[in-house]
C-alpha positions in Angstrom: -32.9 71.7 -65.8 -34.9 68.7 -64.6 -32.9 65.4 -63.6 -35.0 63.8 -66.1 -33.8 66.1 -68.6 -29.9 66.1 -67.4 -30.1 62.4 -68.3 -31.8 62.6 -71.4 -28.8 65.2 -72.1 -26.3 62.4 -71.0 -27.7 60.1 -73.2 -29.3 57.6 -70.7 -33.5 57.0 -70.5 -34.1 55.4 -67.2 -35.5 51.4 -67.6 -38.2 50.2 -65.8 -36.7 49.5 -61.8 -35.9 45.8 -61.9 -38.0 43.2 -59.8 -36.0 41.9 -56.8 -34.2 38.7 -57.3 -34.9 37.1 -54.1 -37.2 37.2 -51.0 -37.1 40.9 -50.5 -38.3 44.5 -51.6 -36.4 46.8 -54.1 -37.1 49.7 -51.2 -38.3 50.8 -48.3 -39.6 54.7 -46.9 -38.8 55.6 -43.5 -39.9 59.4 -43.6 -38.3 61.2 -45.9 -35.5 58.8 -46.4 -35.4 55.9 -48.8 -33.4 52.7 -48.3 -32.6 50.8 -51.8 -32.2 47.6 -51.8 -28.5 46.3 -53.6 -28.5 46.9 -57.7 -26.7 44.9 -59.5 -24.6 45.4 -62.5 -27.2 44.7 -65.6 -27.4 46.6 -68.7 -29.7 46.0 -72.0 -27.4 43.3 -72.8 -28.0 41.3 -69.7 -25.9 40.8 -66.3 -22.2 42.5 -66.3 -20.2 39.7 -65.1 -16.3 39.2 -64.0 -14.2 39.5 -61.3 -12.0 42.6 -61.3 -8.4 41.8 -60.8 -8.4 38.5 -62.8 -11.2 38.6 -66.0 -12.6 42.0 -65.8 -10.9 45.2 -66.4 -11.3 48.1 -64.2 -13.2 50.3 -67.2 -15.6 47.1 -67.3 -15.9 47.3 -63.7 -16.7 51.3 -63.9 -19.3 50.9 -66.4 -20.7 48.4 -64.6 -21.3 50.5 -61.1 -22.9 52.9 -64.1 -24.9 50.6 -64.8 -26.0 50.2 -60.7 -26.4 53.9 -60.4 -29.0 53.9 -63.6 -30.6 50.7 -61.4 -30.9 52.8 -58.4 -32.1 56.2 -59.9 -34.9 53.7 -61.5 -35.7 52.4 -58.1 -36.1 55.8 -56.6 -38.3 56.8 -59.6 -40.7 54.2 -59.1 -40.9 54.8 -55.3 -41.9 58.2 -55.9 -44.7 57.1 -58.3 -42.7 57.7 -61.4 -41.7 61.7 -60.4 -37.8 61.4 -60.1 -38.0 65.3 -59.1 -38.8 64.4 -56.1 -35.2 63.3 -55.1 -33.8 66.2 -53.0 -30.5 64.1 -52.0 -28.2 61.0 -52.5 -27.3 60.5 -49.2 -25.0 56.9 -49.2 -23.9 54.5 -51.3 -22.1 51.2 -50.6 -20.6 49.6 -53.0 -19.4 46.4 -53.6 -17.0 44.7 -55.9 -16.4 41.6 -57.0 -12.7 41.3 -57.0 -9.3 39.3 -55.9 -7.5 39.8 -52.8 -4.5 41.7 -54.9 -6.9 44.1 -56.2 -7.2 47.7 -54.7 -8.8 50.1 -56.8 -12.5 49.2 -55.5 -12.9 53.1 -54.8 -12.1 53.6 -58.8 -14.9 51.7 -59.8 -17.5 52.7 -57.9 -16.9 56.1 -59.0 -18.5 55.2 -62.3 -21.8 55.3 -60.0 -20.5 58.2 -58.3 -19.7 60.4 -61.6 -23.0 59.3 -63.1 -24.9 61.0 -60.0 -23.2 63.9 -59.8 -23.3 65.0 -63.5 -27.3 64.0 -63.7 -27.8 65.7 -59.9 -25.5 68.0 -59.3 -25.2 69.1 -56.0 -28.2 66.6 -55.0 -26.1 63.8 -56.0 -22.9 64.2 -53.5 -23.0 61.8 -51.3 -21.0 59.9 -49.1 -19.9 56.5 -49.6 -17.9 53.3 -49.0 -16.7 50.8 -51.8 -15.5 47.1 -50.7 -14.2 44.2 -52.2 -16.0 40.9 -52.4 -15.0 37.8 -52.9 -17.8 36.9 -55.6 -21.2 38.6 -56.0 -24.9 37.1 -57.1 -24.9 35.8 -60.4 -21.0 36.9 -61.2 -21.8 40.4 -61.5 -18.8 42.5 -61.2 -20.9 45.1 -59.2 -23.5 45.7 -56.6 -24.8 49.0 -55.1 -27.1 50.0 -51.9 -28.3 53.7 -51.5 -29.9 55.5 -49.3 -31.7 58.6 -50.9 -33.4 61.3 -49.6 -37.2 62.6 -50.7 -39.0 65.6 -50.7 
């Protein structure tokens, strides 16, 4: 089964990858490795703000870093001119989360990203991974994620 259609499966069409926010690219190729620029936490509704540990619960926080991983994998597919089978590997993620000092369950939320790429890419979407706390995020968002993917 194609990613395409393991996602379809799951429920989840990919959007169009978002423009950057800033002075920067969404991605950048280095041979056959792809460097994504940070996702943030937006769904059809708009951003997913809050800061975990104080007005944000950590299920918002997890469907949030879902909502990065969908950002990502629509990154990816536009880098490889709209053929997402072209992915042969998530390689890294670093994920960051906006959250108080008393909070500790960063690794928890960014699984939501984590889950999402392994049920839509099996094996090809193990990867390996950090999750950090930060002390506020662009725009409020509870969530930000960074990958690095590898293309065939």
């Amino acid at each position: 089964m194609s990613f395409t259609d393991r996602l379809s499966a799951m429920g989840i069409t990919l959007p169009d990858a978002p423009a950057p926010a800033a002075n920067y690219v969404p991605f950048v190729r280095s041979g056959d490795l792809l460097f994504v620029s940070g996702q943030i936490s937006a769904g059809p509704d708009g951003m997913m703000v809050g800061t975990l540990g104080a007005d944000a619960s950590l299920e918002q926080g997890v469907a949030a870093a879902r909502a990065c991983a969908i950002s990502l994998l629509a990154q990816v597919k536009a880098a490889c001119g709209g053929d997402l089978e072209r992915l042969d590997q998530v390689v890294k993620l670093t994920g960051f989360v906006n959250s108080t000092a008393d909070f500790h369950d960063q690794p928890k939320v960014i699984n939501g990203a984590s889950d999402l790429l392994a049920e839509a890419l099996g094996d090809a979407g193990k990867h390996s991974r950090s999750a950090v706390s930060a002390a506020s995020l662009p725009f409020g968002v509870m969530v930000e994620i960074e990958g690095i993917f590898r293309l065939k």
